[in-house]
C-alpha positions as CSV (number, residue, x, y, z in Angstrom):
1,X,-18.4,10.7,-2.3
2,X,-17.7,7.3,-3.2
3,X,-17.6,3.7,-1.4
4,X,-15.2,1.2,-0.8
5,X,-15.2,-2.1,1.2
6,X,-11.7,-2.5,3.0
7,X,-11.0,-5.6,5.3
8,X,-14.7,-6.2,5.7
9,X,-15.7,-2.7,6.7
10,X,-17.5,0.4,4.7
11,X,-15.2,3.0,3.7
12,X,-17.2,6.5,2.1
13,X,-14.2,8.6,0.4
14,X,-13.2,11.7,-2.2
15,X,-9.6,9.9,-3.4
16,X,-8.6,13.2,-5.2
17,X,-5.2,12.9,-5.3
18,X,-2.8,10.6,-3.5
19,X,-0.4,12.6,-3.3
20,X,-2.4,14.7,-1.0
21,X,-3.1,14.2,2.5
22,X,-5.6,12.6,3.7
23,X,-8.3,13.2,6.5
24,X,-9.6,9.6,8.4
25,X,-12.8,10.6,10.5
26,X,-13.8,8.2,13.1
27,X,-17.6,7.8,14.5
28,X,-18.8,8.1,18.4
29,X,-20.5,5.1,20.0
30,X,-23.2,3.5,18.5
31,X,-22.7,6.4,15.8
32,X,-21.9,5.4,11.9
33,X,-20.1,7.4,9.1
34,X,-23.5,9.1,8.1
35,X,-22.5,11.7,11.4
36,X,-19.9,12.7,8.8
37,X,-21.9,13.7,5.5
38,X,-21.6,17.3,5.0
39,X,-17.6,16.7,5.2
40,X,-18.3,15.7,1.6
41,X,-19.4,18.9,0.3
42,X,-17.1,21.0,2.4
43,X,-14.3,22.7,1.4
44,X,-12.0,19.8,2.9
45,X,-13.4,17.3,0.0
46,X,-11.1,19.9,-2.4
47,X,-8.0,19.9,-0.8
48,X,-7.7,16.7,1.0
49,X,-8.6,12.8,0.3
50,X,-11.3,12.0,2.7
51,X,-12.0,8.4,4.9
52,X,-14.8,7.5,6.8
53,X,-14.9,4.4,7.7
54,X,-18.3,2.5,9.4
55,X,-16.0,0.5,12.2
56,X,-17.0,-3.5,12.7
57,X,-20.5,-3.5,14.0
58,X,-21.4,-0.4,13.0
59,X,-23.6,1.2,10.4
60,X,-23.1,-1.7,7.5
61,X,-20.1,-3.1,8.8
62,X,-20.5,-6.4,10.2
63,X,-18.8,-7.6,13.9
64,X,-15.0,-8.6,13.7
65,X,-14.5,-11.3,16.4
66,X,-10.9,-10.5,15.6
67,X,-11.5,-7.0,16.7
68,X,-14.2,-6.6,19.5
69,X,-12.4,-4.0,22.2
70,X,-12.5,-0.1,21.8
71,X,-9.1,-0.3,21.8
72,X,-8.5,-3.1,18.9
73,X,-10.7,-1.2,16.8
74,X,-7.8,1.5,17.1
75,X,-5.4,-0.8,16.0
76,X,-7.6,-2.4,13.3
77,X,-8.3,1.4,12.2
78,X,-4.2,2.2,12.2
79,X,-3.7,-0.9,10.1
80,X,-6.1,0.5,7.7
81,X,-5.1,3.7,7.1
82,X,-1.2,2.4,6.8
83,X,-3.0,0.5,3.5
84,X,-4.3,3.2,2.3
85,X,-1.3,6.0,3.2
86,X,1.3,3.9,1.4
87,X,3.1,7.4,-0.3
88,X,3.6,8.0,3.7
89,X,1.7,11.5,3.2
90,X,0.7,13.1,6.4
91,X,-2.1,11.7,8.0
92,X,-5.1,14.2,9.9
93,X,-7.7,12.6,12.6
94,X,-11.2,14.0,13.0
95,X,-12.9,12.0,16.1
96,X,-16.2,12.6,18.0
97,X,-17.1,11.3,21.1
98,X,-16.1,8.0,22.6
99,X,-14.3,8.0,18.9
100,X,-11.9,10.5,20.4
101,X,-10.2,7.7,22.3
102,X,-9.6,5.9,19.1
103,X,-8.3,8.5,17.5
104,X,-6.0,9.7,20.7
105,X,-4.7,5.7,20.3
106,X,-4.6,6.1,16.6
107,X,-2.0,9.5,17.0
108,X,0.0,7.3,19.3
109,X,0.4,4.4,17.3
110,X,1.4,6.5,13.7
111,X,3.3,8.8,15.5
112,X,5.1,11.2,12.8
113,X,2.5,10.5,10.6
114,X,0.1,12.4,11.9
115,X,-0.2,16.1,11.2
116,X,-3.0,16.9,13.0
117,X,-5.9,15.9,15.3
118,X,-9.1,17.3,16.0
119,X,-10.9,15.9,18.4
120,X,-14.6,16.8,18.5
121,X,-16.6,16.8,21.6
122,X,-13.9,13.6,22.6
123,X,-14.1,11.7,26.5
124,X,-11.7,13.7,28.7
125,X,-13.6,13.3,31.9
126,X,-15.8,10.0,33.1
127,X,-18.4,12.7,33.1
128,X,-18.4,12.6,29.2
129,X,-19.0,8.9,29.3
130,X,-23.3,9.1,29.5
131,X,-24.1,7.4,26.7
132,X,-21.1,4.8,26.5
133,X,-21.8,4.0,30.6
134,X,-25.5,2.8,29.7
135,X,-24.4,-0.7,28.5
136,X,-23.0,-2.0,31.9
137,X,-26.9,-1.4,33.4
138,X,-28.0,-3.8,31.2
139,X,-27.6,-7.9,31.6
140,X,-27.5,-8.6,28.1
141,X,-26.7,-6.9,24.5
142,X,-30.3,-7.1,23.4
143,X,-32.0,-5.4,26.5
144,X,-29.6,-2.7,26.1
145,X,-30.5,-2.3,22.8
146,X,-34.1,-1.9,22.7
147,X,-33.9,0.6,25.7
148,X,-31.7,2.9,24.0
149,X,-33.1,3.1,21.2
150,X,-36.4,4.0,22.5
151,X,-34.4,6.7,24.7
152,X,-32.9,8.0,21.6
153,X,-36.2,8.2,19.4
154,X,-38.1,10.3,21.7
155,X,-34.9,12.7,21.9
156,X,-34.9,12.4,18.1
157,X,-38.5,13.8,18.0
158,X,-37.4,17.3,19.1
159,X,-33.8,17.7,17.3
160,X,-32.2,16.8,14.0
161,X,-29.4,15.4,15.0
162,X,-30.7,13.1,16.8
163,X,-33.1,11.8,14.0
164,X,-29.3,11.4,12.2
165,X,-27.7,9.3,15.4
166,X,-30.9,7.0,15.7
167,X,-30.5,5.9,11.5
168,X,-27.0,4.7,12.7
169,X,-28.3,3.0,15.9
170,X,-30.6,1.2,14.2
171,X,-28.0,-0.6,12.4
172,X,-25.7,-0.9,15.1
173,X,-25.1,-4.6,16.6
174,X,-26.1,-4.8,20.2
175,X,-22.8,-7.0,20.9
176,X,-21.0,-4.0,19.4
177,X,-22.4,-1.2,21.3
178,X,-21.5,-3.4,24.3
179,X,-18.3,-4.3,23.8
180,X,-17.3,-0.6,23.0
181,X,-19.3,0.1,26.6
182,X,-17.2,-1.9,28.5
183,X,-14.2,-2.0,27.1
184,X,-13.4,1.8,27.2
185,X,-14.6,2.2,30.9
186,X,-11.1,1.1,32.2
187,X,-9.6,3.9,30.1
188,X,-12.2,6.6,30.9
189,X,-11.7,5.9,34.9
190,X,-10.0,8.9,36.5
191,X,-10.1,10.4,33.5
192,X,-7.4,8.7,31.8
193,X,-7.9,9.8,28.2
194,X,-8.4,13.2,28.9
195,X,-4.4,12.7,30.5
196,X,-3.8,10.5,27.5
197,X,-4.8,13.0,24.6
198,X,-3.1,15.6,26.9
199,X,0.2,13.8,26.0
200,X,-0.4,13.4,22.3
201,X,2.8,15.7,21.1
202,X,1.2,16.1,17.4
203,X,-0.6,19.4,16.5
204,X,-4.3,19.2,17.8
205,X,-7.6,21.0,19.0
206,X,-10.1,20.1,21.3
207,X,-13.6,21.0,19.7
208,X,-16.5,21.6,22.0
209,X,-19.6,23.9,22.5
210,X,-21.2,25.2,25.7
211,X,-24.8,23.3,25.4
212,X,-23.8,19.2,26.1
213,X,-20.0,19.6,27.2
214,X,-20.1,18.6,30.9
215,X,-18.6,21.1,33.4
216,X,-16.2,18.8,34.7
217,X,-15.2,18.1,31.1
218,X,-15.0,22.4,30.7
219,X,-13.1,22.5,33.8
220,X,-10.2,19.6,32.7
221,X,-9.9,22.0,29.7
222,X,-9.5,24.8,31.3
223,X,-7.1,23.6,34.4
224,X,-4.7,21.7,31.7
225,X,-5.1,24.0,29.6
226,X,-5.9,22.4,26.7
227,X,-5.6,24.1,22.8
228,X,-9.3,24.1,22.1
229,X,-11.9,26.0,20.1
230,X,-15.1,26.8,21.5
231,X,-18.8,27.2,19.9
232,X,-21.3,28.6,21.3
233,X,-24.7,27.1,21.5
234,X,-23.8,24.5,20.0
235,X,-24.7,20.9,21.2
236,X,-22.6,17.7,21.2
237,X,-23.0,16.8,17.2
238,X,-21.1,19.8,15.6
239,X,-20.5,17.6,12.2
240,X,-24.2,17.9,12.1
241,X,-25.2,21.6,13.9
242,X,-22.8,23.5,12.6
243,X,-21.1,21.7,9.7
244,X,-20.0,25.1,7.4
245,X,-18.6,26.5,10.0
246,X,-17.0,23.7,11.2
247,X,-15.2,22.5,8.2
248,X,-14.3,25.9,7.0
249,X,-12.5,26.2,10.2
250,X,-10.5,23.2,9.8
251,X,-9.5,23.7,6.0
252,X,-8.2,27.6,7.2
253,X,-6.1,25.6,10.7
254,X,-5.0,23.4,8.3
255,X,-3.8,25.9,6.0
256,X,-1.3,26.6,8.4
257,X,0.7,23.4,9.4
């Protein structure tokens, strides 16, 4: 793994060979690119060029007051990856959590360029929003920030991956978490980006496991039928619970298209 800075963000990456494709994973809310790590030592890093990027006020990358909506920082991310993909190899999208909306937008906006999208735990259902939703009980950044964190560091007592989400909220900028907050509700209402990666027409998976996935969120799979791949007992951070497993699945799914 090595780092980059790119348009004032953090970029870790394995550039092994451009003329391979390339894999751009994108981070959940209040999340950084450490939720990716293991990807690094998998048996992607071999056969693909890697991206993961620490989106503007998260992890070491600072605000962007050119970019402050969830859904700029999909168009700020598309830009970015056009940079980098300029031998127009096909592009692959790994998102988790709220991230899966930006990677839904991201599919929409390079079109044929993507190959293939796995979407990790991703909103479908307003049920999925509980972490994203906290902001808007709040009346400033600040007192949303100190709340949550303390939420998040008893949790982190008890499980690892929550010991790895609370080093990336640390560094998170309240104003960030915020904007990301209230920006995506209008698109999670109705559950509008579960219809929304629905649509997507490139190759993808829905990634989930039975221990965090919200029933309603199960049932929207199951009723739309959704291509998806279930894990049992496995909570809501698979990158981190079940990372072997997890990328040796995609290499082998990737194999294939």
């Amino acid at each position: 793994m090595k780092i980059k800075v790119l348009d004032e963000i953090l970029i870790r990456h394995n550039e092994i060979d451009k003329n391979k494709q390339s894999i751009w994973c994108i981070h959940a809310f209040a999340d950084s690119g450490l939720a990716y790590k293991e990807i690094f030592s998998s048996n992607l890093a071999s056969n693909f060029n890697i991206y993961v990027a620490d989106l503007p006020g998260f992890g070491v990358s600072p605000l962007n007051s050119s970019y402050l909506s969830i859904k700029e920082h999909s168009n700020f991310l598309s830009k970015i990856i056009l940079k980098e993909n300029k031998k127009q190899k096909k592009v692959n999208i790994v998102a988790h959590s709220l991230g899966g909306l930006i990677g839904t937008w991201v599919c929409q906006q390079l079109k044929d360029q993507i190959n293939y999208y796995f979407n990790i735990e991703g909103n479908l259902t307003e049920a999925d929003s509980y972490f994203s939703s906290k902001p808007l009980r709040y009346g400033t950044a600040e007192e949303f920030a100190k709340m949550f964190e303390e939420e998040i560091f008893e949790k982190a007592k008890k499980k690892e991956a929550y010991r790895r989400y609370y080093s990336s909220l640390r560094f998170a900028e309240p104003d960030g978490m915020r904007n990301w907050g209230f920006s995506s509700q209008e698109h999670i209402k109705n559950d509008k980006c579960g219809f929304e990666f629905k649509k997507l027409t490139c190759k993808k998976v829905y990634i989930w496991g039975n221990i965090d996935t919200p029933k309603e969120t199960q049932e929207f799979i199951k009723e739309h039928n959704l291509t998806n791949r279930f894990y049992k007992e496995v909570g809501h951070w698979h990158m981190i619970e079940n990372p072997e497993t997890l990328y040796n699945d995609m290499n082998e799914i990737l194999k294939t298209v």
